[in-house]
RODRENDREN-177967 format. One record per residue: residue number from 1; residue in one letter; x, y, z of N, C-alpha, C, CB in turn. Coordinates in pm, 1 decimal, m for minus. Glycine has a CB too. Example, Ala and Ser with C-alpha at 12.3 -4.5 7.8 and 13.67 -1.06 7.14 Angstrom:
# RODRENDREN-177967
   nr  rest       n_x       n_y       n_z      ca_x      ca_y      ca_z       c_x       c_y       c_z      cb_x      cb_y      cb_z
    1     A    1319.0    m569.0     780.0    1230.0    m450.0     780.0    1320.0    m330.0     780.0    1130.8    m447.3     904.6
    2     S    1285.0    m225.0     708.0    1367.0    m106.0     714.0    1290.0       3.0     787.0    1408.4     m59.8     572.5
This chain:
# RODRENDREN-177967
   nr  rest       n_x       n_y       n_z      ca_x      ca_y      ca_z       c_x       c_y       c_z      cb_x      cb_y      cb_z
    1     X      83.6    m116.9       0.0       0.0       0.0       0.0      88.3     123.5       0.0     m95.2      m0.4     120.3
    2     X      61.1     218.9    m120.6     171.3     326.5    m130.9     103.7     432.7     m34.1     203.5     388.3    m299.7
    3     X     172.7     509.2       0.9     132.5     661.6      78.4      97.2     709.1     m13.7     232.0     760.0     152.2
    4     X       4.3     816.6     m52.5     m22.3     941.7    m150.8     m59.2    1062.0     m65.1    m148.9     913.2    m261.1
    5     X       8.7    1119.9    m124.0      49.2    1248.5     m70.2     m63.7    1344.9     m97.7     184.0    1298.4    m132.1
    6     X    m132.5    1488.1       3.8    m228.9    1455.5     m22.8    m218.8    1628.2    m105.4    m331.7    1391.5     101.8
    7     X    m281.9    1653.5    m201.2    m264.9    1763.1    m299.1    m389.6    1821.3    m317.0    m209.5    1720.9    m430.6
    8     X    m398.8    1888.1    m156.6    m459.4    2004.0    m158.5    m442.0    2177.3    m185.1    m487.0    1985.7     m72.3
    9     X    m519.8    2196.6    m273.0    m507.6    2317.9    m332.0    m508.3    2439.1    m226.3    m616.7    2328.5    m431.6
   10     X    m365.0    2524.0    m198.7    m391.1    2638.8    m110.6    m512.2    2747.1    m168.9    m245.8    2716.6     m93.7
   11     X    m518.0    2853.4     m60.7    m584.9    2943.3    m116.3    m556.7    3034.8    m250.0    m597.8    3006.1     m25.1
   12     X    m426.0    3032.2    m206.5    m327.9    3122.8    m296.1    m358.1    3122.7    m450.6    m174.3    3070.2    m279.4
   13     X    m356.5    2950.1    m437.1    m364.5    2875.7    m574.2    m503.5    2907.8    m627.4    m342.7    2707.7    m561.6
   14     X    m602.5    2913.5    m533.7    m771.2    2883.8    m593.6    m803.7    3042.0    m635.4    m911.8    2811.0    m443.9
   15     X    m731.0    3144.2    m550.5    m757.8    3284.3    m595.7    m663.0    3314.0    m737.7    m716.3    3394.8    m462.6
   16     X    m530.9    3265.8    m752.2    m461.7    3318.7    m866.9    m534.4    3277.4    m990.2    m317.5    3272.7    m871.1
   17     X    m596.1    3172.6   m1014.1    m642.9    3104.8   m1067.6    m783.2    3163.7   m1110.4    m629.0    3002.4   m1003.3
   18     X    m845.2    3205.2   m1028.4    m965.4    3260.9   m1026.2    m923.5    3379.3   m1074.1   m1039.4    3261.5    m902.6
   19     X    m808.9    3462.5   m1105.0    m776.5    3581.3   m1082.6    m774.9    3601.9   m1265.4    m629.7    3602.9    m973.8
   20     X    m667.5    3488.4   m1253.2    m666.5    3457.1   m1432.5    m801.3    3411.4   m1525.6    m562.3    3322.6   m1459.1
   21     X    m924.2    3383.4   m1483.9   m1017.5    3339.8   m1507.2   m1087.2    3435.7   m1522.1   m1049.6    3261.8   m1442.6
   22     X   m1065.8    3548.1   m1445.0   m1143.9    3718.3   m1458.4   m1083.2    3754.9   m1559.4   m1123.9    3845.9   m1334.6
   23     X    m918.6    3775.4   m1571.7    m866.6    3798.9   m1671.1    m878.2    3784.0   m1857.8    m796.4    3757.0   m1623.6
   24     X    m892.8    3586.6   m1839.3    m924.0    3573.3   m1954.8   m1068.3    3616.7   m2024.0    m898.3    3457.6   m1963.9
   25     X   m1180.1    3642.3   m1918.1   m1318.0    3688.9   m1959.7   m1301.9    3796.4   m2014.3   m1416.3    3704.9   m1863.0
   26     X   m1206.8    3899.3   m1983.6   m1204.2    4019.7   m1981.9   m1168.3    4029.0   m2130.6   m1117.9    4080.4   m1875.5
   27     X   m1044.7    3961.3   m2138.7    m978.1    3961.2   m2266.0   m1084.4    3877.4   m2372.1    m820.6    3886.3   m2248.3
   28     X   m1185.5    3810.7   m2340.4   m1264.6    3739.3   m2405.3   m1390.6    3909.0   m2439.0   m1319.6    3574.8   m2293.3
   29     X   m1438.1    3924.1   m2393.4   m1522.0    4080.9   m2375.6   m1471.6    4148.5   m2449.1   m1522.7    4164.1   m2246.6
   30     X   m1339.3    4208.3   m2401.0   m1265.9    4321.3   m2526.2   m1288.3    4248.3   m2648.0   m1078.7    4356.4   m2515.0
   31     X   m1238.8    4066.7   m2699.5   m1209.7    4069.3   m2818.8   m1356.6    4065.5   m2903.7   m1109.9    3956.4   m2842.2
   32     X   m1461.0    4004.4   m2826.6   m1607.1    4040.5   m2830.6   m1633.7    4158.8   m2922.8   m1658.9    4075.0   m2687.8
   33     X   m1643.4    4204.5   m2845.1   m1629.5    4401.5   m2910.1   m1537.2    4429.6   m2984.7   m1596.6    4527.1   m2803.0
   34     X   m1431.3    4380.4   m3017.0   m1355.9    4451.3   m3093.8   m1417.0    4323.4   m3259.7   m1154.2    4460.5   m3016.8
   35     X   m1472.5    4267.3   m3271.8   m1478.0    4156.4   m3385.2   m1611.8    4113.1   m3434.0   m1411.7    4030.0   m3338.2
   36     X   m1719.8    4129.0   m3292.9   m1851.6    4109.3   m3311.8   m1936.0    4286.0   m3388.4   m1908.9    4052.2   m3135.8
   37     X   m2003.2    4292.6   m3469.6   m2077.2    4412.9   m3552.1   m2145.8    4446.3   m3373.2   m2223.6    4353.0   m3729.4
   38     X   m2214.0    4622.9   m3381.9   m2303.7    4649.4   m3334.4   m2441.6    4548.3   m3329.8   m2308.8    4754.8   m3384.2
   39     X   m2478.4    4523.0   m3221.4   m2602.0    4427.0   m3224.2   m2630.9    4414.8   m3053.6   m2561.0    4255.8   m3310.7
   40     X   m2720.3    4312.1   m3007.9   m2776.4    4282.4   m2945.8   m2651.3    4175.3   m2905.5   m2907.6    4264.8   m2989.0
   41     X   m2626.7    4104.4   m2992.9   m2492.7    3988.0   m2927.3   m2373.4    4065.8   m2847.4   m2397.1    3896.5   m3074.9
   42     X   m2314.0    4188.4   m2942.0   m2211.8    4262.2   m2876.8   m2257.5    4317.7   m2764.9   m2156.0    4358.0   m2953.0
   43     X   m2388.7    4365.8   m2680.2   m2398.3    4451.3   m2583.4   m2440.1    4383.1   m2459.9   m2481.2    4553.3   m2619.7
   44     X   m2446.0    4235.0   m2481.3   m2470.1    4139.7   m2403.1   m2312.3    4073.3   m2347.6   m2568.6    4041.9   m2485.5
   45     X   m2254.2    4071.5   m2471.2   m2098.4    4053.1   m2369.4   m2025.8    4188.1   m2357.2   m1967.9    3937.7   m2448.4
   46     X   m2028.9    4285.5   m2383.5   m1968.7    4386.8   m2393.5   m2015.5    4519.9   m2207.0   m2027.1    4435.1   m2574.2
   47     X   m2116.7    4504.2   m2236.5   m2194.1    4555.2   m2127.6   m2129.2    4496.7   m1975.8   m2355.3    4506.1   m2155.0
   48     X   m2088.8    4642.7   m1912.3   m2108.6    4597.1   m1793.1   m2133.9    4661.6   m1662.7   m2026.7    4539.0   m1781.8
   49     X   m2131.3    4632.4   m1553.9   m2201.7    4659.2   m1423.4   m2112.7    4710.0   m1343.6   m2263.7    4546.5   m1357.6
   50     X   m2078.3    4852.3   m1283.8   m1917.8    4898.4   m1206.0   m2035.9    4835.7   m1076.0   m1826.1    5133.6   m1205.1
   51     X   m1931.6    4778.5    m952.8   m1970.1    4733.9    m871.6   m1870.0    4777.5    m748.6   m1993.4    4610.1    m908.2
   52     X   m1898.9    4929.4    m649.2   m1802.3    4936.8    m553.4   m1826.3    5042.1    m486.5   m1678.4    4935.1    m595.4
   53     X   m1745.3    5110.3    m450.8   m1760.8    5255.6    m313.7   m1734.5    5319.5    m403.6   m1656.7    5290.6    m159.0
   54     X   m1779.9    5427.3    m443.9   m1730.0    5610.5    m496.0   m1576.7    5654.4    m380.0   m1921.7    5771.0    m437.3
   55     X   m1507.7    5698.7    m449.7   m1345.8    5713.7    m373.4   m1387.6    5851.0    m305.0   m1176.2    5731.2    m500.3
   56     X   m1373.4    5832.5    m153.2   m1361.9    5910.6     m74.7   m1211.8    6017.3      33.5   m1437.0    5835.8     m27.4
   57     X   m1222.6    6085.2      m6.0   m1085.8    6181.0      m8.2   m1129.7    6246.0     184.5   m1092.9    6353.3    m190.0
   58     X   m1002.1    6244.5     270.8    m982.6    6257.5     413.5    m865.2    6381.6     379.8    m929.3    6096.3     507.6
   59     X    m875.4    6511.7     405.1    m744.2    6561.9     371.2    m732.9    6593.9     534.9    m730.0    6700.5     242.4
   60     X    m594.0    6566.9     540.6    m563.1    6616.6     704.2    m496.8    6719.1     756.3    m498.8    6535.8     769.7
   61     X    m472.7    6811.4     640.9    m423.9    6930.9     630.6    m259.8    6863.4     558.6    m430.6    7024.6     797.1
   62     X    m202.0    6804.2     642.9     m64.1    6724.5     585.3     m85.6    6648.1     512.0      17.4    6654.4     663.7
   63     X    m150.0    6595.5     494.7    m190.4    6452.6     453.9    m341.8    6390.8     359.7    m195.3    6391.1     593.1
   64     X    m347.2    6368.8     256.3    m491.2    6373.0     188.9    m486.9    6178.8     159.3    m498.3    6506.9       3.6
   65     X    m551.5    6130.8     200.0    m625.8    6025.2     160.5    m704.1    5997.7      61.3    m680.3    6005.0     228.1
   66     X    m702.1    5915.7      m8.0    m827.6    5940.9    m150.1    m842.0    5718.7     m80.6    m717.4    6012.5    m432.9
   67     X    m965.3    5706.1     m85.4    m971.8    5556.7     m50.4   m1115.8    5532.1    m137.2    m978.2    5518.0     140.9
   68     X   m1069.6    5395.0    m218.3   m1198.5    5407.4    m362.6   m1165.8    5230.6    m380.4   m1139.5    5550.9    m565.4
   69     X   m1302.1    5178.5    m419.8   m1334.6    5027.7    m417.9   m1366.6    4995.5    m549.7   m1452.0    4984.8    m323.5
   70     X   m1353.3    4957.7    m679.4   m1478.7    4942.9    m745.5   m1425.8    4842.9    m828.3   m1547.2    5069.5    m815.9
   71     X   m1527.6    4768.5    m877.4   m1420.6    4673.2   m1038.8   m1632.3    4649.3   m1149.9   m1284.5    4363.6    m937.9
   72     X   m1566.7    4619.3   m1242.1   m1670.2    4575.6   m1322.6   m1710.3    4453.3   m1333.6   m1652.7    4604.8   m1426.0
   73     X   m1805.0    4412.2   m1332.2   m1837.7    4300.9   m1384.3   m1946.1    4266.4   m1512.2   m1870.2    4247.9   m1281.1
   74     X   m1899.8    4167.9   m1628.0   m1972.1    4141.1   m1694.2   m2039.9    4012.0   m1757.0   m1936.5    4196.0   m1741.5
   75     X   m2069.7    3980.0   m1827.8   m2076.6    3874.3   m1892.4   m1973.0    3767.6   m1883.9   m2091.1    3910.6   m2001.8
   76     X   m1906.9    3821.4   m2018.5   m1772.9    3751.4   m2046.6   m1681.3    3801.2   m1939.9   m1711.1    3783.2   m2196.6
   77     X   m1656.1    3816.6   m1787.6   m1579.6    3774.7   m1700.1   m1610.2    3696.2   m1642.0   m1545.4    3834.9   m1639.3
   78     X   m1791.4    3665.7   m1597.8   m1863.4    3615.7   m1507.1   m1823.3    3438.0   m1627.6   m2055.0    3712.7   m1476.8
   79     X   m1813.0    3449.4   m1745.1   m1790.3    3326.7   m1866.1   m1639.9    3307.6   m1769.2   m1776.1    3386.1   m2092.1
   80     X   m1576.6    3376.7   m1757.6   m1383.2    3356.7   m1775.7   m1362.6    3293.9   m1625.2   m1260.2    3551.1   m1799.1
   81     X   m1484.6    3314.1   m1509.8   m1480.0    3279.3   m1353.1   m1541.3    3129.1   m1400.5   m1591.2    3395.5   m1222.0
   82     X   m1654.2    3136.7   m1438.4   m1690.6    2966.1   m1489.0   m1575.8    2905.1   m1577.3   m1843.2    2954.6   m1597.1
   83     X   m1486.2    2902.9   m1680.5   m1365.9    2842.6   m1737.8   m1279.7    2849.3   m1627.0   m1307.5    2911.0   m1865.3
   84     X   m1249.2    2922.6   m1512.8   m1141.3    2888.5   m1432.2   m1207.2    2788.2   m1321.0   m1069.4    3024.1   m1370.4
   85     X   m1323.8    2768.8   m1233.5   m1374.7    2698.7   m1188.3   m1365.6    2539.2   m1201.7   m1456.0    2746.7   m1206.5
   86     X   m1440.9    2567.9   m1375.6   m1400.2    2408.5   m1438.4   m1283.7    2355.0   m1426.4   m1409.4    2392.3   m1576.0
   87     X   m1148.1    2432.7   m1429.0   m1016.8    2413.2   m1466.6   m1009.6    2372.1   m1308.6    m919.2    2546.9   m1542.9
   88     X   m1053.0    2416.9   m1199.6   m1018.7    2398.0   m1102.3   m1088.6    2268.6   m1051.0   m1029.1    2507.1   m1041.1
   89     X   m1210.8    2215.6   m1074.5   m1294.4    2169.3   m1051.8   m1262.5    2004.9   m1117.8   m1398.7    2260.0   m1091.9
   90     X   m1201.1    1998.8   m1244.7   m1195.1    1853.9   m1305.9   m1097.5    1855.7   m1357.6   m1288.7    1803.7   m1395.1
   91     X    m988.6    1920.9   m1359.2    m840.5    1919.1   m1373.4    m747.7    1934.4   m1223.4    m806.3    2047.0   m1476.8
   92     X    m710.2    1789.1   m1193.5    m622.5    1785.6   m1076.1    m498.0    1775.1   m1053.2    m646.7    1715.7   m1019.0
């Protein structure tokens, strides 16, 4: 009976991964739009949703703070989080 070692995925791994998966949607979206005509198909992956805080500025006379949250989300990223999932999910 062999030992197997056991190859659990850190966090590190499940976020970079996920990180690249936003990435490739993104790059999937831009090429969307840059190749698909004006239509109903292009504004369905192209379209998207800013999701975050409006950047709020603290000046302290010395010192000014500007502190701001936001990222987009669309289609084809929400596509590029499902392709990294899978990758994570049935590729071990």
């Amino acid at each position: 009976m062999k030992f197997q070692p056991s190859r659990k995925r850190t966090v590190k791994f499940i976020f970079l991964i996920l990180f690249f998966g936003i990435l490739l949607g993104t790059l999937l979206g831009l090429l969307v739009g840059f190749v698909v005509p004006e239509g109903v198909v292009r504004d369905f992956f192209v379209k998207s949703l800013t999701v975050g805080w409006e950047p709020v500025t603290v000046n302290l006379s010395l010192l000014t703070l500007t502190i701001g949250f936001s990222f987009k989300v669309s289609v084809s990223s929400l596509l590029g989080i499902a392709i990294a999932w899978y990758y994570l999910r049935y590729f071990r």
